[in-house]
C-alpha positions in Angstrom: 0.0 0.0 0.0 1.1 3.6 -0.7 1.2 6.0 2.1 3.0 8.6 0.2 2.5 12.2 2.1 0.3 14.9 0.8 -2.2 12.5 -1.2 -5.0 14.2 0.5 -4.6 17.9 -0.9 -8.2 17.9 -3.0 -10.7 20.1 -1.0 -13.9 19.0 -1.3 -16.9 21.2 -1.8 -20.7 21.3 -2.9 -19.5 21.1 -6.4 -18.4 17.6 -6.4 -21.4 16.7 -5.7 -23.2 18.1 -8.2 -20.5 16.8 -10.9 -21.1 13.3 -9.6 -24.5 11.3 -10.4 -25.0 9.6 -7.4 -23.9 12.3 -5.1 -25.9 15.0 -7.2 -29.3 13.4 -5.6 -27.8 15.1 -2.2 -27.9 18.4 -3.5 -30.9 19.6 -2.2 -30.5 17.9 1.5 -27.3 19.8 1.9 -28.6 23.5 0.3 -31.3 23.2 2.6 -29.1 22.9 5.5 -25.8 25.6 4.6 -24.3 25.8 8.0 -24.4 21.9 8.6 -23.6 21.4 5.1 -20.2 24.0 5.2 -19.4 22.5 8.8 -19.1 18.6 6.5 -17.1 20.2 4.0 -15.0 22.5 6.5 -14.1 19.0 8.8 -13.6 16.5 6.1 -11.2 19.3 4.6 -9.2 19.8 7.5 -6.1 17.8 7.2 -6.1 16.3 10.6 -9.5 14.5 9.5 -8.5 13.5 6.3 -5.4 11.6 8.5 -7.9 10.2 10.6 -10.4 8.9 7.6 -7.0 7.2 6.6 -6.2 6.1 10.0 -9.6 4.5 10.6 -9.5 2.3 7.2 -5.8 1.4 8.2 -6.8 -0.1 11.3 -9.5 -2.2 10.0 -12.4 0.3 10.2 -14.8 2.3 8.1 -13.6 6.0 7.3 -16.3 7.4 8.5 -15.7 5.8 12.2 -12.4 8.1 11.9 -14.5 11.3 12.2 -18.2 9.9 13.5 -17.6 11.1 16.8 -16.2 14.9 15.3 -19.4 15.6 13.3 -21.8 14.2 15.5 -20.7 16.6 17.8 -20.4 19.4 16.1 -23.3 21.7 17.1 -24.5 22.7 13.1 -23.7 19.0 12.3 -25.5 17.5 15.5 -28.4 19.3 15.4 -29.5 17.8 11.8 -28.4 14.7 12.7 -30.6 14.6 16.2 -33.6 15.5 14.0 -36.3 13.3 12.3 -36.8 12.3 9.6 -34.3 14.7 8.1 -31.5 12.7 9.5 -31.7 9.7 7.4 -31.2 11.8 4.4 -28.6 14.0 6.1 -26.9 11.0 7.3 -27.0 9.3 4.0 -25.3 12.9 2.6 -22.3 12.3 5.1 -21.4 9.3 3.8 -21.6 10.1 -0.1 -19.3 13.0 1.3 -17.4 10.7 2.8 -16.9 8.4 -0.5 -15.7 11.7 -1.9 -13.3 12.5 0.1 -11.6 9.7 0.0 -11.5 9.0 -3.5 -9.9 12.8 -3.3 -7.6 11.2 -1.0 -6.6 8.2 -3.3 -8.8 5.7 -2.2 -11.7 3.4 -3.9 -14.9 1.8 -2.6 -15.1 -1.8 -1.4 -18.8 -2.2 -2.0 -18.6 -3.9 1.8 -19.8 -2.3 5.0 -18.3 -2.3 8.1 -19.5 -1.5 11.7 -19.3 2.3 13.1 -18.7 1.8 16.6 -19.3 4.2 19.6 -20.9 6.4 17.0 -24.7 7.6 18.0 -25.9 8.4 14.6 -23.5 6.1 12.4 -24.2 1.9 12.5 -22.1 0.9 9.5 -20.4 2.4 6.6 -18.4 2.1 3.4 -15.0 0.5 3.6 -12.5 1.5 1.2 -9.3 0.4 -0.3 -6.2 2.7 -1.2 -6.1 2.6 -5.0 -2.5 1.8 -7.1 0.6 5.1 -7.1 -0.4 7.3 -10.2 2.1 9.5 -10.6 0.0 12.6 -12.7 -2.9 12.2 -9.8 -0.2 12.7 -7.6 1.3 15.6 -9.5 -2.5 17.1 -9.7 -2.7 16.9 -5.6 0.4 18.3 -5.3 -0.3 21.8 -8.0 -3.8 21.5 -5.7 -2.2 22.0 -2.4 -0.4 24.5 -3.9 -3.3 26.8 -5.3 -4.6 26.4 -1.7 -1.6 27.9 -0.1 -1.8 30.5 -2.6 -5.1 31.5 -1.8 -4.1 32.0 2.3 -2.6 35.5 3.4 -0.7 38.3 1.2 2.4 38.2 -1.4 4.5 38.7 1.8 2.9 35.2 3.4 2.7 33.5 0.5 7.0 33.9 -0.1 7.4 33.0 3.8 5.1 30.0 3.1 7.2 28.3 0.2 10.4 28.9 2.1 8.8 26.8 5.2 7.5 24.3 2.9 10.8 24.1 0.5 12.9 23.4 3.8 10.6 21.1 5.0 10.4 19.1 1.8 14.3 19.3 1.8 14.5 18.4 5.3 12.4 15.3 5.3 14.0 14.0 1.8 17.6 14.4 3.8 16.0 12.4 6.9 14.9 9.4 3.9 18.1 9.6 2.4 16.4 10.8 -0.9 18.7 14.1 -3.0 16.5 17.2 -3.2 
């Protein structure tokens, strides 16, 4: 399995759900619920919950029980999910968003279902498997983090920025051995 760095740099937002057929029927539940709906996208983009959607599959478990806990208790999140009968679709919603994400992240569905456990709202959920290294998918993650860090702060930041990451990426390729 591949566990190269950075495969999770694709954000993922209301529009790739409307570009994808199945997802597309989840349109409307989310635009009728815009906080809940830009509290998913804002959590399942943070990188810490991409590692943990990861984490969860590489220990056995569904993505989603990675982050279950995280938007069940987020208060726009929680308060859809606590109502009825809105929650099934709203639930439902999550984990399309979910299949996104991680496809984003390099990884394909299973077509199995495994449990969700200690979640309140979540009982079972896709399992996923990470797909084979393609280099230009790689290469398109990588220009994608990049327009992202372009997008933070001013001209000033943006310099200060690269220099970090350039060091860093220089630094951990002398750690691995690996010329820069």
């Amino acid at each position: 399995m591949d566990r190269t760095p950075g495969r999770g740099c694709a954000l993922l937002n209301i529009g790739d759900f409307k570009r994808d057929s199945h997802a597309a029927k989840y349109v409307v539940e989310l635009d009728a619920r815009p906080q809940a709906s830009d509290r998913l996208f804002w959590l399942l983009n943070d990188p810490a919950n991409e590692q943990r959607l990861v984490d969860a599959e590489l220990n056995g478990m569904p993505a989603l029980a990675g982050v279950a806990r995280i938007l069940e208790d987020d208060p726009e999140i929680g308060d859809v999910l606590e109502s009825d009968p809105v929650a099934l679709r709203f639930r439902q919603a999550v984990g399309v968003a979910i299949k996104l994400k991680m496809a984003k992240l390099g990884w394909e569905s299973t077509g199995k279902k495994g449990a969700v456990k200690g979640a309140r709202h979540f009982t079972k959920a896709e399992r996923y498997e990470e797909q084979p290294w393609d280099a230009e998918a790689y290469k398109k993650r990588a220009l994608a983090a990049l327009d992202r860090v372009a997008q933070m702060g001013d001209a000033a930041e943006h310099e200060e920025t690269g220099r970090f990451l350039m060091e860093a990426l220089a630094e951990t390729r002398r750690a691995e051995g690996r010329p820069f």
